[in-house]
Structure formats: C-alpha cells, structure tokens
DRENPAVO-45811 format. One line per 4 residues: number of its first residue (from 1); their letters; for each residue x, y, z of C-alpha. Coordinates in steps of 0.1 Angstrom, whole numbers, plus 2048, in hexadecimal, padded with zeros to 3 digits. Example, Ala and Ser with C-alpha at 12.3 -4.5 7.8 and 13.67 -1.06 7.14 Angstrom:
REM residues 2
1) AS) 87B/7D3/84E | 889/7F5/847;
***
This chain:
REM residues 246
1) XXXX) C93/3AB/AF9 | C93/38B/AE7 | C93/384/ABF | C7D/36E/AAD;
5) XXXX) C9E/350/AA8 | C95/330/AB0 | CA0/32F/AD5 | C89/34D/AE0;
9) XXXX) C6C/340/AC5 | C6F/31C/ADF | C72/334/B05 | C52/344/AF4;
13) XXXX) C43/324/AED | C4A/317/B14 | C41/338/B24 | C1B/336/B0F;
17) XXXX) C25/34B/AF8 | C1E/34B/ACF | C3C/34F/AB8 | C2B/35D/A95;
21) XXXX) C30/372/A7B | C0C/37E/A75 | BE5/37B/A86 | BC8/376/A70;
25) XXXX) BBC/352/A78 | B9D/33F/A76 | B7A/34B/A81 | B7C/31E/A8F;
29) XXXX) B8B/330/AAD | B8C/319/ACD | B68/313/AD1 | B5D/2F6/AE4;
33) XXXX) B85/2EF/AEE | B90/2F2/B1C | B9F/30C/B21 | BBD/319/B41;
37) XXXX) BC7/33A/B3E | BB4/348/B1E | BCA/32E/B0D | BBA/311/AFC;
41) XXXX) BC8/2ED/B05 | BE1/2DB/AF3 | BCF/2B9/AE1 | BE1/297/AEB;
45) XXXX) BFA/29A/AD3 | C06/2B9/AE4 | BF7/2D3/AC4 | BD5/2E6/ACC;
49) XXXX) BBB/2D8/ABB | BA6/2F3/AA8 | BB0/316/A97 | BBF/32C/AB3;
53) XXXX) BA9/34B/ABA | BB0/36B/AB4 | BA8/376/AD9 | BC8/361/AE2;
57) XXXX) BDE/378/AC7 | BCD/398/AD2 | BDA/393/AF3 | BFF/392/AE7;
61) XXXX) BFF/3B3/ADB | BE9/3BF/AFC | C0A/3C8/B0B | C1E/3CC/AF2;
65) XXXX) C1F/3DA/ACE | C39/3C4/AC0 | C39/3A6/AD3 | C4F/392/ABA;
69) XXXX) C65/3AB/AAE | C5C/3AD/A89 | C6C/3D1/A88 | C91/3C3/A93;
73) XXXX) C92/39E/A94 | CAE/391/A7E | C96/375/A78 | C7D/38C/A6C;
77) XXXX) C96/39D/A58 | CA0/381/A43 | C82/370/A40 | C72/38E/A30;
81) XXXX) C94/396/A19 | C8C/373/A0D | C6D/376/A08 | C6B/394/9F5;
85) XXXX) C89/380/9DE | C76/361/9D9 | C59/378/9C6 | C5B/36B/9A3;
89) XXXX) C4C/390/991 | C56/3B0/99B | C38/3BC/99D | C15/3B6/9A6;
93) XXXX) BF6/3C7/99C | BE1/3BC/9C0 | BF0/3AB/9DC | BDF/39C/9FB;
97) XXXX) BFB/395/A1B | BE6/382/A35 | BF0/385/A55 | C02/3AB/A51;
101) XXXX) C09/3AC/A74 | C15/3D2/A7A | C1E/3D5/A59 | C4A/3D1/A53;
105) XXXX) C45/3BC/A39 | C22/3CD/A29 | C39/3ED/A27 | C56/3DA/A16;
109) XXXX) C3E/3CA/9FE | C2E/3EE/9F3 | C44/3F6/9D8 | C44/3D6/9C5;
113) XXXX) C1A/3D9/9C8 | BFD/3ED/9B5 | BE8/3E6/9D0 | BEC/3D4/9F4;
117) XXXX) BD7/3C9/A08 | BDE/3BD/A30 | BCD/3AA/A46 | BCE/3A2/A70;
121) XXXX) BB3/39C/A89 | BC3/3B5/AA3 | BB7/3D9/A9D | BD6/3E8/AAC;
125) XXXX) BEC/3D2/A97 | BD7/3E1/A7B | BD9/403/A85 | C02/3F8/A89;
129) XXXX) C06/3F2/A66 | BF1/411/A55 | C0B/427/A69 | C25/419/A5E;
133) XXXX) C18/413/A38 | C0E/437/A39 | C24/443/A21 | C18/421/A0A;
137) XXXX) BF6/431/9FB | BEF/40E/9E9 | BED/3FB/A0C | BCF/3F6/A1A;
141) XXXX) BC8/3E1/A39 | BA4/3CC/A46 | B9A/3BE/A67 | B9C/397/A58;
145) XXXX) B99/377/A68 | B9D/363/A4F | B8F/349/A42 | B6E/356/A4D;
149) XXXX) B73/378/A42 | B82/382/A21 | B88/3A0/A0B | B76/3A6/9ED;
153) XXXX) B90/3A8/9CC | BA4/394/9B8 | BCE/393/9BE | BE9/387/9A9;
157) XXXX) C00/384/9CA | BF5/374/9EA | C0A/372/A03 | C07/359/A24;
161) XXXX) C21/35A/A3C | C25/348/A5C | BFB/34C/A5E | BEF/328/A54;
165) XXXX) BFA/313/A6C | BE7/324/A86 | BC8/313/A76 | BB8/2F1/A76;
169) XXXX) BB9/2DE/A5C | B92/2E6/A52 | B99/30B/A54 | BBB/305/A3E;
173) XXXX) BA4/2F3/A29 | B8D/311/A25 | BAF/32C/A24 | BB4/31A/A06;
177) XXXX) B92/31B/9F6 | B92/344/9FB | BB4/346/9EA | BA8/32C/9D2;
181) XXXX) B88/349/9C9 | B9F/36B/9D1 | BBE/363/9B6 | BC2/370/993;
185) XXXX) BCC/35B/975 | BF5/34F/97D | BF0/362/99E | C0F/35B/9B6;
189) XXXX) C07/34D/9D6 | C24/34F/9F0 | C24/33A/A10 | C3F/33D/A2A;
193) XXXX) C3D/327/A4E | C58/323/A69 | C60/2FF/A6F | C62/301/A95;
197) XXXX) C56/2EA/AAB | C31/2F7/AB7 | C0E/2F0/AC7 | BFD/2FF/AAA;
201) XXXX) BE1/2ED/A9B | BFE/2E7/A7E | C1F/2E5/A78 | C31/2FA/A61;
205) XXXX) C35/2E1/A48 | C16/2D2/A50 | C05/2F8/A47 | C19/2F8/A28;
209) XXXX) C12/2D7/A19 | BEE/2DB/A24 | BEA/2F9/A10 | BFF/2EC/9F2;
213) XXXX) BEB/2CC/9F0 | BC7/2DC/9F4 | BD0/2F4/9D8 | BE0/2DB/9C2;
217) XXXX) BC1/2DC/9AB | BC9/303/9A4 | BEE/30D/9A9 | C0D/2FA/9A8;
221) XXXX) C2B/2FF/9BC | C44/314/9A5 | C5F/317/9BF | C69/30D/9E4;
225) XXXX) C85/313/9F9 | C8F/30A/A1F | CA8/316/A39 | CAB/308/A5C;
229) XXXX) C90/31F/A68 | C75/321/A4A | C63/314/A2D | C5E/329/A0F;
233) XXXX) C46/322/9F2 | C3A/331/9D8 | C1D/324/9C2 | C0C/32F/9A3;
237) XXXX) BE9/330/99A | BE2/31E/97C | BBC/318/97E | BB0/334/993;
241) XXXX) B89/331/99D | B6D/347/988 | B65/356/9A8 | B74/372/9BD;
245) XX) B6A/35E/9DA | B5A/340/9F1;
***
C-alpha cells in the first residue's frame, strides 16, 4: 500500500486518482462540463474547470474506506502534529474542521475543543469518523457540501485543510463569505493545502491566497509556515460579520 508522499500523491494523480485530505466541496459540481469515465475534463490549461463534485469523491471511498491512508501515512502524521502545533490558544470553545474525512484529525482535535463539529459529503466517511470519535462526546458530524450547505453556530476555530482547492474560484469566493458569517470575534481560522502539482480547479497556493485575499476585509494572517509538501496559515478574525451566516 502506498502513502500519501509526494511520489504516490503524483502515480495517483496519472492513474485518475485524487490525492486529498478531506471531501466537502462545492454544490458548483461539474454541471454543464464533458465528461469520460465519471471524470470531468481537464480545461486547456490542464486544471478542471469548475468545483469537482462530490459523486467523483464518493467513488474513492466505494472500494475502499481509507483510500489515502490518513490513519498511517507519515504525511498525514506530520501534517496533523503540525497542525495541532500551529494552533495559537489551547483551547477552543466551538470548532468547525471542514472536510473531516474519517475523522484522525477530528479525534486529535477533541481534547483541545468544547464543541466540534465535522463535515464530508460521503455518508460512510461520516459514519467513519463518529466511530472513531465515539469516545469524543463533543464531536458531532453533518452531511455538508459546502459552500451550499452550512451549519448553523458560531466557532472561534475553523479549520480548512487541503478542502479549498477543490473549488472554483466563485465557490472559494462564497467558502469565504460563510466563514466570513460563521466566526466569533478573534476567531482563528486555520488553512492547510499541499503544494503538489494538480488538475484541481486550484492550486494549493492558489486556494490559500484566494481565501487569504477574499477575507482580507475580516481576518488577517497571524502566522504562516511551509515545508516542501504544505502551506500552513493561520488567520484571525478581526471584523467578524453580525450574522451567523450568508
């Protein structure tokens, strides 16, 4: 079986396969795009055009429940270790991880949380991570694909990993409008996006400065780190909307 490294993330790239670390994306889905295979076409520049659809990720975990080893990838491993690190409180009162996958980093962000809430658009995945958060009795998980759909509630952590460049840049726009409504005052937002080479609608850096530059009129970027691999950042809120929504 193959880790998530950067070697096996490219093999899964040339077989047709989707290297990730969560699946809640876009309701844009690949409406009005050709498709071969269930999978939608590359555009010109070689990067699909529009918000992937969820069908596309519910079919990598048709066959198997892990498909990108988030259990036992050293990748994985790290990533979330670093992650966890680069938190600037200790704790949070309501946290929101979208794109929770089966759960290894929802369990390992448990104890620093009051309340959790996860989100994926694969039932199985879902049903995944309440198993293994069962002994977390402030996680709770929701069918989500966000932007269109949303949870009700307010969060002083957000957490976004390796989710928004799966999205076109209107639906980034509109990922950043529902954070913009769903954040407490000096909430921390936390983005995290391998910089792999992809034919996602965006690159990893693309995703992050997307989402930096759209929220630039709420939070500010308080921290940011990069390996070889991934891009951390870490924002905080300073203008939060009056809302608890859009």
């Amino acid at each position: 079986m193959r880790d998530r490294g950067p070697v096996s993330r490219r093999q899964l790239l040339q077989s047709g396969g989707v290297a990730a670390a969560g699946t809640v994306f876009g309701v844009g889905g690949a409406a009005g795009v050709e498709t071969t295979s269930d999978r939608p076409v590359a555009a010109p520049s070689g990067r699909r055009p529009t918000t992937l659809d969820p069908d596309y990720f519910k079919g990598m975990y048709a066959t198997e429940s892990d498909p990108w080893k988030f259990a036992t990838s050293p990748y994985e491993r790290d990533k979330y270790a670093a992650t966890l690190a680069a938190l600037p409180r200790a704790h949070y009162a309501s946290a929101l991880d979208v794109g929770c996958s089966i759960g290894v980093f929802t369990h390992q962000l448990c104890p620093r949380c009051d309340a959790l809430i996860g989100l994926d658009v694969v039932p199985s995945v879902l049903d995944a991570a309440r198993a293994r958060c069962a002994d977390c009795p402030n996680a709770h998980f929701m069918l989500a694909a966000v932007p269109g759909t949303w949870p009700e509630g307010r969060f002083d952590l957000v957490v976004i990993s390796e989710v928004a460049y799966y999205l076109d840049r209107a639906d980034l726009a509109r990922l950043v409008a529902r954070v913009e409504g769903a954040v407490l005052p000096e909430a921390d937002i936390v983005l995290v996006h391998w910089l792999g080479v992809t034919h996602y609608p965006l690159s990893g850096d693309d995703a992050a400065e997307g989402f930096i530059a759209g929220a630039r009129g709420f939070a500010r970027v308080q921290a940011q780190s990069r390996t070889a691999e991934y891009r951390l950042d870490v924002l905080r809120v300073t203008q939060p909307a009056s809302s608890s929504g859009r």
